[in-house]
C-alpha positions, 0 to 999 in steps of 0.5 A: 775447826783450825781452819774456821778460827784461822780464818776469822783470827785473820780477818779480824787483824785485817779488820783491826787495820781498817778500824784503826784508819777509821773505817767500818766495812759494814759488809763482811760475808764470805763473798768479802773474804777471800783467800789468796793463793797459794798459801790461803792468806786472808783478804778483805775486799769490796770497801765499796760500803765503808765508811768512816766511824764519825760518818757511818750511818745503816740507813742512806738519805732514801731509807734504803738499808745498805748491806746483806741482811743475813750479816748484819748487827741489830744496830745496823739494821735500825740505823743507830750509830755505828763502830767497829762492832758492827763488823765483829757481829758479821764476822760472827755470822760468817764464823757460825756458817764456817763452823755450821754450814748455817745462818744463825741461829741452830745448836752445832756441835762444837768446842765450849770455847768456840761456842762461847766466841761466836755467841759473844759475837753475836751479842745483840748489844755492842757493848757485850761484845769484844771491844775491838778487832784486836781483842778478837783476834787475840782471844781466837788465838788462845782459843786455837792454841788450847784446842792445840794442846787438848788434841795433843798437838804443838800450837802453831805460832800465829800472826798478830798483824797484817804484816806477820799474816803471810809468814804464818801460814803453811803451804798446802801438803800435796799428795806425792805421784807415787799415792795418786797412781796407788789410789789409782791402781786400787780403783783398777783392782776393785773394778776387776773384781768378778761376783758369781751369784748362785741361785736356784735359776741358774749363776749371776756373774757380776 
């Protein structure tokens, strides 16, 4: 769950970042949001369908829908004008398959404050939805710290901009040589265990 909102919360900045250029992804799904390596920062890639907000339209001059249909806001679907909205409802999509391992729409089980995030991503008017990227993340980041508190767990600081992203994240914890090789032996010593299984035709070894 930490890592579903951690996600999303970076996402979101990288979108904020985006949107105050001017520019609409359009096309946010998992295959555009990569983690790099070593520390699993978040990247956007694949601006190959963005547009500038004043010029961004759903529908090309053939008709043709432009995006992954599985990601896409009602309004971009029919072609209206579109902000930055758009993209917070394909962040929601992504979000629900994060939490769920599923497309929209089902009954997960998770946290009400979660829930309540995903389902306003998921408005199907624009205006019901948060305002902007920046509202987003800033909500993730409370939601994250009160399920910090409620597990009894310090909440860690977190970024609010890109340039703070990378500092935020934690190395990944390696399990050390001597827990691999004790795992290791523990399979070795279930292995040699022998079974004698008596029955009236005789003893069953194992």
């Amino acid at each position: 769950l930490s890592e579903c909102l951690r996600i999303t919360r970076e996402a979101a900045v990288g979108l904020a970042a985006a949107h105050n250029q001017g520019l609409l992804h359009r096309d946010i799904k998992p295959d555009n949001v990569w983690l790099e390596e070593p520390l699993d920062r978040v990247k956007i890639v694949d601006f190959g369908l963005a547009r500038a907000t004043a010029e961004a339209s759903e529908l090309t001059t053939s008709g043709a829908v432009v995006g992954t249909p599985a990601y896409m806001s009602p309004e971009q679907i029919n072609g209206e004008k579109l902000d930055g909205r758009c993209d917070l409802w394909s962040l929601g999509v992504l979000l629900y398959r994060c939490l769920t391992g599923k497309l929209p729409f089902s009954r997960p089980a998770i946290p009400t404050e979660v829930s309540q995030l995903v389902m306003r991503l998921l408005e199907k008017r624009p205006t019901q939805r948060f305002a902007s990227a920046e509202e987003l993340a800033a909500t993730i980041q409370s939601v994250e710290q009160h399920l910090d508190v409620v597990c009894n767990q310090k909440a860690p600081e977190v970024a609010t901009h890109p340039s703070e992203i990378a500092s935020s994240l934690h190395k990944a914890v390696r399990r050390p040589f001597w827990a691999v090789l004790a795992l290791g032996l523990a399979v070795v010593v279930v292995a040699a265990v022998v079974l004698a299984l008596r029955t009236d035709k005789g003893t069953l070894t194992v």
